[in-house]
N, CA, C and O atoms as a CHARMM CRD file, in Angstrom:
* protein
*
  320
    1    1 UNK  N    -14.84700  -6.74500  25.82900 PROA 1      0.00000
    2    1 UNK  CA   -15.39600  -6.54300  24.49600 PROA 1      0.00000
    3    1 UNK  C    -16.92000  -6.71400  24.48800 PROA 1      0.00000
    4    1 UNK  O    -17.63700  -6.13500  23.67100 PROA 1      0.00000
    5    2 UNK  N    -17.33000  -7.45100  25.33800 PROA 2      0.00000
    6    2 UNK  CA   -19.01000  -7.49800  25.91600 PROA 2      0.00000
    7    2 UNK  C    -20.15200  -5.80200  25.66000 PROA 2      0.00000
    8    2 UNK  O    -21.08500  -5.39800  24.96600 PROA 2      0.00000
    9    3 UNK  N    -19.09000  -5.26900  26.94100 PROA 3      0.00000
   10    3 UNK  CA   -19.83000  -3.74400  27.03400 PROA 3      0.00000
   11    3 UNK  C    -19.68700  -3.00000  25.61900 PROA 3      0.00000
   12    3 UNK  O    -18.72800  -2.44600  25.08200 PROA 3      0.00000
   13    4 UNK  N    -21.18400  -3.22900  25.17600 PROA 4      0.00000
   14    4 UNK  CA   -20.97800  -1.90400  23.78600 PROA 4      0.00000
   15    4 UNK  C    -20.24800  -0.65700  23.92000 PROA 4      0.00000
   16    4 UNK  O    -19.70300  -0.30400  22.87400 PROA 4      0.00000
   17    5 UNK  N    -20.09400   0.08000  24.88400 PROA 5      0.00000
   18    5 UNK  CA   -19.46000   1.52700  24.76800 PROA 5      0.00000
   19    5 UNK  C    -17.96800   1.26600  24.93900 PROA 5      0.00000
   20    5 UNK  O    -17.40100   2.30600  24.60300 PROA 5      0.00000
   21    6 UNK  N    -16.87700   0.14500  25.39100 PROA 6      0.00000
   22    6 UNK  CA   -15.67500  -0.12300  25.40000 PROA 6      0.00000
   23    6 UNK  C    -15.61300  -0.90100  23.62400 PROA 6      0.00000
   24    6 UNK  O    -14.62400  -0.68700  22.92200 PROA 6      0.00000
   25    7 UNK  N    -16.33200  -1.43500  23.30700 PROA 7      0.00000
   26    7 UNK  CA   -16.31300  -2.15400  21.97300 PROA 7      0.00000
   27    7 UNK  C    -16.49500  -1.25900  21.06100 PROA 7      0.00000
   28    7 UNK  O    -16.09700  -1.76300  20.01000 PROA 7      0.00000
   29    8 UNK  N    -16.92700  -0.06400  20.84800 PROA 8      0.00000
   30    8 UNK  CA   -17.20700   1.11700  20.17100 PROA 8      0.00000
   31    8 UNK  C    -15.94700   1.92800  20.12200 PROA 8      0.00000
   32    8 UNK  O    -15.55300   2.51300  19.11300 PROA 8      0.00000
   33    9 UNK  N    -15.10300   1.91500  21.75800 PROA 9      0.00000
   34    9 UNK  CA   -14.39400   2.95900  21.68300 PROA 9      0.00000
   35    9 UNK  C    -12.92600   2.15200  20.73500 PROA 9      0.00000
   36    9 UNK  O    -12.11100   2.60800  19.93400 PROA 9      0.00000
   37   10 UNK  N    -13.10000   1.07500  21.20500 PROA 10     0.00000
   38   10 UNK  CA   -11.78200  -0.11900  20.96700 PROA 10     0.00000
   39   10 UNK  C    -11.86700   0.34300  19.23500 PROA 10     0.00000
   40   10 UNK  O    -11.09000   1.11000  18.66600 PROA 10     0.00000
   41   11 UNK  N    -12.79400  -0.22000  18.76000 PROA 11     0.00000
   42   11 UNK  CA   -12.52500  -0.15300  17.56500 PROA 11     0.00000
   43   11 UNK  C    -12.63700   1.05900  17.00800 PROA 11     0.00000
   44   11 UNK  O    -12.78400   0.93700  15.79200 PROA 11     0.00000
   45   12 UNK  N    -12.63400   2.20900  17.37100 PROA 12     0.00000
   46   12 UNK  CA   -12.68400   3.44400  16.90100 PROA 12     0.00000
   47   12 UNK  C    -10.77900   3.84100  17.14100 PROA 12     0.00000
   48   12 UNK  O    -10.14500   4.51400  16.32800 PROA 12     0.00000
   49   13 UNK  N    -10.24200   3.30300  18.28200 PROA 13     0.00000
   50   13 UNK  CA    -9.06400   3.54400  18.22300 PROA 13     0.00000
   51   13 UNK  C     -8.04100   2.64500  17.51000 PROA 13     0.00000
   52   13 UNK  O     -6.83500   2.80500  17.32200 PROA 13     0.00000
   53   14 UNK  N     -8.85100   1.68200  17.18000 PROA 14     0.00000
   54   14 UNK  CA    -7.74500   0.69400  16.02900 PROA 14     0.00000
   55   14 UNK  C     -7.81900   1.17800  15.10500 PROA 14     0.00000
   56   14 UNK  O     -6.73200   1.33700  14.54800 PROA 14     0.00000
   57   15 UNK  N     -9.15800   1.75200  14.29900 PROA 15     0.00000
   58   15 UNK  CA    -9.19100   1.94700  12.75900 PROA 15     0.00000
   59   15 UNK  C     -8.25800   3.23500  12.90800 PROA 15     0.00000
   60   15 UNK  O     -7.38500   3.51800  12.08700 PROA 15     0.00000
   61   16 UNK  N     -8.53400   3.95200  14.00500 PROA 16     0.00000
   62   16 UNK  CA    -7.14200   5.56700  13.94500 PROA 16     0.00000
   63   16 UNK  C     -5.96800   5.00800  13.88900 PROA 16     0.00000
   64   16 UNK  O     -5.27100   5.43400  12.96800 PROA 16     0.00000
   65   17 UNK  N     -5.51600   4.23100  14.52500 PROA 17     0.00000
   66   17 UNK  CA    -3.73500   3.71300  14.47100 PROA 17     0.00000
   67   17 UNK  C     -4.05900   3.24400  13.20300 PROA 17     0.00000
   68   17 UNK  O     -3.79700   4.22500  12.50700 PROA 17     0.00000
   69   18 UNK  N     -4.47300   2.34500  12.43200 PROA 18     0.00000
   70   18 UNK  CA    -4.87600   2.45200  10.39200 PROA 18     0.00000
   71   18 UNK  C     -4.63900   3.28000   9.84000 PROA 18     0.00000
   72   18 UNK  O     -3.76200   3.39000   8.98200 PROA 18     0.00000
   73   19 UNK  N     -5.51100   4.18600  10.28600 PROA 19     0.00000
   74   19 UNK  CA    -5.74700   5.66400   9.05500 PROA 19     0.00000
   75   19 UNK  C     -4.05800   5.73100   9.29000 PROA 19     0.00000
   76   19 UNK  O     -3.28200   5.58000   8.34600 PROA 19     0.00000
   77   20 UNK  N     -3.68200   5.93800  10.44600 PROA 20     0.00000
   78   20 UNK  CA    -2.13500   6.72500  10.56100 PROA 20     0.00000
   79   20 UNK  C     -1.42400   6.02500  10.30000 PROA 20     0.00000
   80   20 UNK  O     -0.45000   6.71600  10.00200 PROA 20     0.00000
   81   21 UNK  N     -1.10000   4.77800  10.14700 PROA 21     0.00000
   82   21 UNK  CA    -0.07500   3.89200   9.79300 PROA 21     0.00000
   83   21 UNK  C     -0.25900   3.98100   8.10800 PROA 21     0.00000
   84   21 UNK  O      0.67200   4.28400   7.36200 PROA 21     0.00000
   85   22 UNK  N     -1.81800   3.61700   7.58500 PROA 22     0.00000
   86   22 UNK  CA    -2.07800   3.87600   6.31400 PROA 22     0.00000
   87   22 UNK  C     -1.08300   5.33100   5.14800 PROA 22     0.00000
   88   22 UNK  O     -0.21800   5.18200   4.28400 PROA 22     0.00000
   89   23 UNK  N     -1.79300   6.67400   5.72600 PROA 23     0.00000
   90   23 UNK  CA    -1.20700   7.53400   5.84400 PROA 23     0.00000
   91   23 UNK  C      0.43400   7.67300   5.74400 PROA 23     0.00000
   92   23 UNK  O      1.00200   8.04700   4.71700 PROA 23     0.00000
   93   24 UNK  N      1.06600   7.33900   6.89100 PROA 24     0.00000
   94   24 UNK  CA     2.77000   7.34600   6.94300 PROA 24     0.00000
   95   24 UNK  C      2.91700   6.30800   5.18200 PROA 24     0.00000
   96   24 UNK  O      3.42900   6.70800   4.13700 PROA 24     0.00000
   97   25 UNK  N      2.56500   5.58400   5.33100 PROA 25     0.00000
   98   25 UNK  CA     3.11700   4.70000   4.49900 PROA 25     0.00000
   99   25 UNK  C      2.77500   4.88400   2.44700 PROA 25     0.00000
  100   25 UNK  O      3.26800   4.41400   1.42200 PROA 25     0.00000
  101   26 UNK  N      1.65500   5.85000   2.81100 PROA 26     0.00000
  102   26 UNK  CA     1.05600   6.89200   1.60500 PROA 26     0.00000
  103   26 UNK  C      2.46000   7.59400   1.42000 PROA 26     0.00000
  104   26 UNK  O      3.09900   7.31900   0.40500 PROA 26     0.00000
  105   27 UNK  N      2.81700   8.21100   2.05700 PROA 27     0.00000
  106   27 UNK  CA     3.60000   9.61700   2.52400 PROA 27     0.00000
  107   27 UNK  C      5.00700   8.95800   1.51100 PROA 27     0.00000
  108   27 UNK  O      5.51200   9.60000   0.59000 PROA 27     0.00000
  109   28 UNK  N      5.46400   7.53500   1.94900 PROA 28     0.00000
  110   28 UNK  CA     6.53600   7.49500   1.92300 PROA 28     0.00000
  111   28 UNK  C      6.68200   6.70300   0.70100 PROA 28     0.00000
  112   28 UNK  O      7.72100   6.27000   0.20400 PROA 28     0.00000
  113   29 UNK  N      5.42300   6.57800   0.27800 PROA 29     0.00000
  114   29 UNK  CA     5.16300   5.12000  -1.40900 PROA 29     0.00000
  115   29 UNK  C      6.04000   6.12000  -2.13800 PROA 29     0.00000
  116   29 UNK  O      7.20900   5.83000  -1.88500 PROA 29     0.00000
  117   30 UNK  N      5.96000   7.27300  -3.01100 PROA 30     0.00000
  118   30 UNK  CA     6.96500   7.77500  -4.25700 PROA 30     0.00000
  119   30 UNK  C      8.44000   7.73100  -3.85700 PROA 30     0.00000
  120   30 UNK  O      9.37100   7.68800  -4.66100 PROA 30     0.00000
  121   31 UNK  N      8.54400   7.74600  -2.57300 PROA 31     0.00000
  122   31 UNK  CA    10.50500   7.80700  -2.31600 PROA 31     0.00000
  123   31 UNK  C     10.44500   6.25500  -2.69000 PROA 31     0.00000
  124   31 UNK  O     10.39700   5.85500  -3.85300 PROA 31     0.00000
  125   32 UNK  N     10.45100   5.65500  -1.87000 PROA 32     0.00000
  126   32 UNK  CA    10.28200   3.96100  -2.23300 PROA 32     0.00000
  127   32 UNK  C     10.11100   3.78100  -2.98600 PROA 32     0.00000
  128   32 UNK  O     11.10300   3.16800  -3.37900 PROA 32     0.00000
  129   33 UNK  N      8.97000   3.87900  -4.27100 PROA 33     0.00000
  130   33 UNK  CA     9.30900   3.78600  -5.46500 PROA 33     0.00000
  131   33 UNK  C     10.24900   4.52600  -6.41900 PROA 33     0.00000
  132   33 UNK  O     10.25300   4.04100  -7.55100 PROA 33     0.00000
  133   34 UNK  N     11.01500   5.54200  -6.24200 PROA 34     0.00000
  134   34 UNK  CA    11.71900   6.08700  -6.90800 PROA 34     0.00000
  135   34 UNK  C     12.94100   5.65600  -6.64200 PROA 34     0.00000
  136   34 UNK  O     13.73200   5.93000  -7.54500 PROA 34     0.00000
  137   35 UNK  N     13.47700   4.98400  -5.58500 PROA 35     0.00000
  138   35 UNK  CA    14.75000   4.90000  -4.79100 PROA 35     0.00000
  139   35 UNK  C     14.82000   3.39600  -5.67400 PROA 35     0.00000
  140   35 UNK  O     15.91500   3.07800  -6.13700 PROA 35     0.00000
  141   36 UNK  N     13.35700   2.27700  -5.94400 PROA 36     0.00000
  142   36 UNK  CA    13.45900   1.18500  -6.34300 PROA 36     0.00000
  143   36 UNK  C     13.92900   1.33100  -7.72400 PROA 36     0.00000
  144   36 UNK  O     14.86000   0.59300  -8.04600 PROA 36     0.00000
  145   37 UNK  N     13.42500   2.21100  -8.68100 PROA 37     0.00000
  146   37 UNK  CA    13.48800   2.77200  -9.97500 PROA 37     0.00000
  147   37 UNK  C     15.04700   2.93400 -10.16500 PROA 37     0.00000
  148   37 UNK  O     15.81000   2.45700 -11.00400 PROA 37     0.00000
  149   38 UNK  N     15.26700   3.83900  -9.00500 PROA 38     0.00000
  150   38 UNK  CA    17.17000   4.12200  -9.53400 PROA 38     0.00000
  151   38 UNK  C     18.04300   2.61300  -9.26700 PROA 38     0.00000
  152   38 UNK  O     19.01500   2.20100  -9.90000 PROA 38     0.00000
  153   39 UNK  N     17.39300   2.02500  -8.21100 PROA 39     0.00000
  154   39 UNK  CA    18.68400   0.35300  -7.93300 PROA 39     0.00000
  155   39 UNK  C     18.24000   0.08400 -10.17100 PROA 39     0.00000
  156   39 UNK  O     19.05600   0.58600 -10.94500 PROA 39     0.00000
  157   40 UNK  N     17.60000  -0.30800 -10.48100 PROA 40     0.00000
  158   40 UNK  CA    16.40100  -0.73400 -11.65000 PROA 40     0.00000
  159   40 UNK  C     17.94900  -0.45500 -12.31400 PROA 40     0.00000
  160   40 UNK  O     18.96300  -1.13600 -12.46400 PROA 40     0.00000
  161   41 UNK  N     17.48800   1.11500 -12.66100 PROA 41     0.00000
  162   41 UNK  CA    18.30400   1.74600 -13.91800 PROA 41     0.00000
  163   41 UNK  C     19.56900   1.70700 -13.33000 PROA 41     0.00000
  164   41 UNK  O     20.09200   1.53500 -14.43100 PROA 41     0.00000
  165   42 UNK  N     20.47100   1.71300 -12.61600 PROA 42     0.00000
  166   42 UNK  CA    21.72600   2.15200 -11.67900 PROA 42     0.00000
  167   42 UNK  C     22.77900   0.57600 -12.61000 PROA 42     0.00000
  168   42 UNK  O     22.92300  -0.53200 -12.09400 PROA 42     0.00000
  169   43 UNK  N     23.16500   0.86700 -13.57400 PROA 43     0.00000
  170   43 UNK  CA    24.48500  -0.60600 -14.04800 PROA 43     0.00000
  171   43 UNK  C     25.31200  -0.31800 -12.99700 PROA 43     0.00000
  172   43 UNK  O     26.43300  -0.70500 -13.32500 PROA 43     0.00000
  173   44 UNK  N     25.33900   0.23000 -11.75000 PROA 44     0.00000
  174   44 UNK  CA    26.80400   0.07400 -11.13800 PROA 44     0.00000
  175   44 UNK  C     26.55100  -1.14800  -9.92800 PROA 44     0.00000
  176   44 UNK  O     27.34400  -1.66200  -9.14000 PROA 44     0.00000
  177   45 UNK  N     25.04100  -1.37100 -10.16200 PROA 45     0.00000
  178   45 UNK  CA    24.26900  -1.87300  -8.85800 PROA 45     0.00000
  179   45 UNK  C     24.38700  -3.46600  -9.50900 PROA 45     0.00000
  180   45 UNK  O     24.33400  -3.91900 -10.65200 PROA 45     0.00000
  181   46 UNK  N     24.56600  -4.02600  -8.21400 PROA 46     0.00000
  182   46 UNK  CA    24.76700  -5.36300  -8.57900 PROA 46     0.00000
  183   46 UNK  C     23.43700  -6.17600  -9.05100 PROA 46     0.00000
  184   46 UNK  O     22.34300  -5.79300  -8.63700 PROA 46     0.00000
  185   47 UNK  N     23.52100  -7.13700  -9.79400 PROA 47     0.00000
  186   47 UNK  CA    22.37900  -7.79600 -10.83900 PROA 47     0.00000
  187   47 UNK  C     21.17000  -8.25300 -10.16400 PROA 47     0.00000
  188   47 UNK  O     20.04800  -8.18300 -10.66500 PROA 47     0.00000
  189   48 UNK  N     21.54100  -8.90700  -8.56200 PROA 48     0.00000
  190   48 UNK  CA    20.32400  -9.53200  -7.20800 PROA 48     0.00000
  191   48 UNK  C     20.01900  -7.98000  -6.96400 PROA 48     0.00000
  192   48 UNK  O     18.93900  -7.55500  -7.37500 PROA 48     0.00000
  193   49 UNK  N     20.64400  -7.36200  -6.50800 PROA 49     0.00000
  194   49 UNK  CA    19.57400  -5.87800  -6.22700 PROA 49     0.00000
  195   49 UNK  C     19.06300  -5.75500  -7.71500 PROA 49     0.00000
  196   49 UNK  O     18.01300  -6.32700  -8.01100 PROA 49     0.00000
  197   50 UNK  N     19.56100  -5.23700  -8.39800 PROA 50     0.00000
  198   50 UNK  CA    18.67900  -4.68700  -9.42800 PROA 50     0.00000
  199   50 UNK  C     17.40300  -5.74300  -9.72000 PROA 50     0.00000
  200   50 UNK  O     16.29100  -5.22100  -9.64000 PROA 50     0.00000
  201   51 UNK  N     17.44500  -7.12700 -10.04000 PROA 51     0.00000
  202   51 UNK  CA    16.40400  -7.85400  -9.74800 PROA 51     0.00000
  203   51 UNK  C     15.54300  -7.82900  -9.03100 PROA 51     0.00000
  204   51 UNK  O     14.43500  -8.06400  -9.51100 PROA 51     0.00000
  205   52 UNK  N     15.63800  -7.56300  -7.69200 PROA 52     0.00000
  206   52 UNK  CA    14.89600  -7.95600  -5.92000 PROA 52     0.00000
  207   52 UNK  C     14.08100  -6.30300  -6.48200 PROA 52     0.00000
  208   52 UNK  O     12.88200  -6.02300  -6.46300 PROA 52     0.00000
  209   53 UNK  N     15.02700  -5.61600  -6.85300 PROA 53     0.00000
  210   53 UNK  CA    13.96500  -4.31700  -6.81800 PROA 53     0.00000
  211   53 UNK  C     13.18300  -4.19500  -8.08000 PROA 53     0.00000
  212   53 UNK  O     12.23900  -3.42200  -7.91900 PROA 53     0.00000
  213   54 UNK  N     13.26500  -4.78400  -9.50400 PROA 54     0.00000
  214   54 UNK  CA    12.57400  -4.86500 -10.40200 PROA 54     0.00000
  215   54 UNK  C     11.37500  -5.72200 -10.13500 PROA 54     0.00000
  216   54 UNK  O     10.29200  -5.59700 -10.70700 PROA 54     0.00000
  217   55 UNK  N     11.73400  -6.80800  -9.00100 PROA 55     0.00000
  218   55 UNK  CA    10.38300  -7.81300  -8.90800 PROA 55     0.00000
  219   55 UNK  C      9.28300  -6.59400  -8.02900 PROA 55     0.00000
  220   55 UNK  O      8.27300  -6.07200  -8.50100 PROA 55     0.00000
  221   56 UNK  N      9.83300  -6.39500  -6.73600 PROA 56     0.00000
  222   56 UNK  CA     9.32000  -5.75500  -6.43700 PROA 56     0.00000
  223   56 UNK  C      8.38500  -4.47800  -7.05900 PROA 56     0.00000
  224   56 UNK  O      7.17800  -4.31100  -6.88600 PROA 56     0.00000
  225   57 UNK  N      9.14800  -3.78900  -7.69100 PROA 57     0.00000
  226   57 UNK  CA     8.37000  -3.19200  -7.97200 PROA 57     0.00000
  227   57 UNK  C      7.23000  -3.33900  -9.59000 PROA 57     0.00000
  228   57 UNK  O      6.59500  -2.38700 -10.04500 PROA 57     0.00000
  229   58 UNK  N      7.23800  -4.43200 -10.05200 PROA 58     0.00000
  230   58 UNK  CA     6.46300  -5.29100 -10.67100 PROA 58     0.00000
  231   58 UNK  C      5.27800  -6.07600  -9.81000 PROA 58     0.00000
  232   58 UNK  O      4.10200  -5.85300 -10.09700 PROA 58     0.00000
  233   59 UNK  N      5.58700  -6.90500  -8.85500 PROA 59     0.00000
  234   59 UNK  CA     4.81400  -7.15000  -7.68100 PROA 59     0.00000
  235   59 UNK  C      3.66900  -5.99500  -7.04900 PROA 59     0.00000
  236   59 UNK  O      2.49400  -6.33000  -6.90200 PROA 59     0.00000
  237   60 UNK  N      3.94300  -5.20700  -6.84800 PROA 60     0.00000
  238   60 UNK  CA     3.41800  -3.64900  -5.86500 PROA 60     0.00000
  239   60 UNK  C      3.02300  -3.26900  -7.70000 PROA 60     0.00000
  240   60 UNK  O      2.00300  -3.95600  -7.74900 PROA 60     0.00000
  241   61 UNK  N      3.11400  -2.82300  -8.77200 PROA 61     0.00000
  242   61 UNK  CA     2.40500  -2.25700  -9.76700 PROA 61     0.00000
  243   61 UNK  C      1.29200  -3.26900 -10.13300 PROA 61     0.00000
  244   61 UNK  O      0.13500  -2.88600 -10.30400 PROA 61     0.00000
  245   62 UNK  N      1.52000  -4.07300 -10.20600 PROA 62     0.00000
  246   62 UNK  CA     0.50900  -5.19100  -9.77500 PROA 62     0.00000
  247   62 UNK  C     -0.43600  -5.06900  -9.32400 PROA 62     0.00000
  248   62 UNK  O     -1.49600  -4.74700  -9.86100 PROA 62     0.00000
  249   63 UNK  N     -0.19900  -5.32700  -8.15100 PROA 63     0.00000
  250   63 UNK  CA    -1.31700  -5.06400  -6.24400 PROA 63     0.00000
  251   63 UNK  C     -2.08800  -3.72500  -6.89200 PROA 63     0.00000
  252   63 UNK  O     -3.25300  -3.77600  -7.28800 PROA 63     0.00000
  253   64 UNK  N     -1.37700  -2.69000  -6.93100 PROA 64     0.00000
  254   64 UNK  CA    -2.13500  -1.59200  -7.07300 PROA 64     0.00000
  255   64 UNK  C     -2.91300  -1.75200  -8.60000 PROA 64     0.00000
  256   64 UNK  O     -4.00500  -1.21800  -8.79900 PROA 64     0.00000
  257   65 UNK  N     -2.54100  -2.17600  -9.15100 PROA 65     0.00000
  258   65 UNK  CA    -3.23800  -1.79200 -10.54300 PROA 65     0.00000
  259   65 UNK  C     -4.75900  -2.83900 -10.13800 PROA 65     0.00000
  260   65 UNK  O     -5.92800  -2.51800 -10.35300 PROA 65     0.00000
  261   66 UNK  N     -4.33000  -3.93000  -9.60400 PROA 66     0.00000
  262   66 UNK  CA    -5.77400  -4.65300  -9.18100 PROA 66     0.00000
  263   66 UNK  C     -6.55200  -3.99500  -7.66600 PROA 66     0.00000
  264   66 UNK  O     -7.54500  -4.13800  -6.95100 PROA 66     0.00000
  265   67 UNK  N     -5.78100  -3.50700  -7.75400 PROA 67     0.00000
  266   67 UNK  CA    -6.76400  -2.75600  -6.30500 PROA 67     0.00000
  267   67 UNK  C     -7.71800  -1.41300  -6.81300 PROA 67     0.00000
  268   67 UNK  O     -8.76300  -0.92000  -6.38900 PROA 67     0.00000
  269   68 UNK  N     -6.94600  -1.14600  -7.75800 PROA 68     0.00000
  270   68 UNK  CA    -7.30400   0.30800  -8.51200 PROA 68     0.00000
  271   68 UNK  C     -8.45300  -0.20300  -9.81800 PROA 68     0.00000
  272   68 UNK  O     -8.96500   0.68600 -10.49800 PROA 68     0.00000
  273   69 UNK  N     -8.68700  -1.20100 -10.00500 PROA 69     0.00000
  274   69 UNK  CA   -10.06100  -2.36800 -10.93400 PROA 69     0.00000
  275   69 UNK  C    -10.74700  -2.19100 -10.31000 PROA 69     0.00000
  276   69 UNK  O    -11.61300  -1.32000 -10.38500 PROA 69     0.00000
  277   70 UNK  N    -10.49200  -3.35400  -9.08000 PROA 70     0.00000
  278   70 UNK  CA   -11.73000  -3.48700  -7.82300 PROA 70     0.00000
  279   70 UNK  C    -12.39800  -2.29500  -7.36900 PROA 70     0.00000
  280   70 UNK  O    -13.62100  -2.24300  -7.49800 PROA 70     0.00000
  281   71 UNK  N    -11.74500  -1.28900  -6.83300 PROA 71     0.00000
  282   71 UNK  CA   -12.71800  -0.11600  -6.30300 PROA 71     0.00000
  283   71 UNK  C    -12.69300   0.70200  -7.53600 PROA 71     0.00000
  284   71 UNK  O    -12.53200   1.81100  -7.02700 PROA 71     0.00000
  285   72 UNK  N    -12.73800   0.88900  -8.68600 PROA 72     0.00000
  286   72 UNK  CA   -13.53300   1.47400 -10.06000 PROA 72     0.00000
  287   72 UNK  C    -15.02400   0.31400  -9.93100 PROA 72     0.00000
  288   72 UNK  O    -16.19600   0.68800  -9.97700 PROA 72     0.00000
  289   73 UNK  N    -14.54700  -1.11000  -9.76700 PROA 73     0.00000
  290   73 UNK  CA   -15.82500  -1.51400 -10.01600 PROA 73     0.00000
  291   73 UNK  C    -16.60800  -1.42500  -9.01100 PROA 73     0.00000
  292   73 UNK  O    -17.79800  -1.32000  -9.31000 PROA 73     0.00000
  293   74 UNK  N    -16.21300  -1.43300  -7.30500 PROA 74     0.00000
  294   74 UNK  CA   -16.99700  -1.05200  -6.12200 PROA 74     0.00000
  295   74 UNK  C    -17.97600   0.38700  -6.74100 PROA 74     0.00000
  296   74 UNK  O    -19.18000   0.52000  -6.95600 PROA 74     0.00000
  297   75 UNK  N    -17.12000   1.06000  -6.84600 PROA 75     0.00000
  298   75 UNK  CA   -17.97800   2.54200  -7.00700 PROA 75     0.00000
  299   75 UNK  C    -18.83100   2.53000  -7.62000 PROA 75     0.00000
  300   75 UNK  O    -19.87400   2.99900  -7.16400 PROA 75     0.00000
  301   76 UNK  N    -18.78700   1.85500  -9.27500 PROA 76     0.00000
  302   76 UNK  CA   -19.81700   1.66400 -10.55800 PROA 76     0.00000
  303   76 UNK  C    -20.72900   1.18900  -9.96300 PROA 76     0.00000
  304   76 UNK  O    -21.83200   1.72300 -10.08400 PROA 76     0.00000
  305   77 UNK  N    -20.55700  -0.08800  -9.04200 PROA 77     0.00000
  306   77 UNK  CA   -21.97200  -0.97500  -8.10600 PROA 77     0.00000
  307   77 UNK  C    -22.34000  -0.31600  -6.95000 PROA 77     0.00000
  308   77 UNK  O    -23.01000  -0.89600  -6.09600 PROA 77     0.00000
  309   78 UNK  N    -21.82200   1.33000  -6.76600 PROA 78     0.00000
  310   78 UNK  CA   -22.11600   1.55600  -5.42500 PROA 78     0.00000
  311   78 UNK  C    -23.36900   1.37800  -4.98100 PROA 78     0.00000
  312   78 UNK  O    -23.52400   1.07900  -3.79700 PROA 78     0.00000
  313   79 UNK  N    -24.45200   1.52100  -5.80900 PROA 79     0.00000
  314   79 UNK  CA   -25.89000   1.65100  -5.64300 PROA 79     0.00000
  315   79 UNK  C    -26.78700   0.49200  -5.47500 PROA 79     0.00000
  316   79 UNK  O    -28.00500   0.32100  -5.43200 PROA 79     0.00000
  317   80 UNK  N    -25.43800  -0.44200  -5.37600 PROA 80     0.00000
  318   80 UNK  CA   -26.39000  -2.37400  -4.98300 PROA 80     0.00000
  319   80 UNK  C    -26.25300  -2.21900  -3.64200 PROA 80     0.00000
  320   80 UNK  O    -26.65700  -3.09300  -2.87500 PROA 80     0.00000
């Protein structure tokens, strides 16, 4: 990690396995949330699932709704 040109390349190939792990997991957020939505609404589904998936997806609307603040306000300050 010493030699700048192995420390350059290193971290150029971690942030790519990111983008792509990032990515896959973009790809697959609306099934996951929609699949959580039907346990939600589903009365045939037992009361701990329908719970585990209502927290969840209360938890994660959450995360995102404060992640989705923070970078509105990053951008507004982009110019500090």
């Amino acid at each position: 990690m010493k030699d700048p040109e192995f420390s350059a390349a290193y971290k150029h190939a971690a942030a790519c396995i990111m983008d792509g792990a990032t990515r896959q997991l973009q790809q697959n957020l609306t099934a996951a949330i929609d699949r959580l939505a039907q346990i939600v609404a589903d009365d045939e589904e037992n009361s701990m699932a329908q719970i585990s998936a209502a927290k969840t997806l209360l938890d994660y609307g959450l995360r995102f709704t404060e992640f989705n603040d923070i970078l509105k306000i990053l951008e507004e300050n982009n110019a500090l």
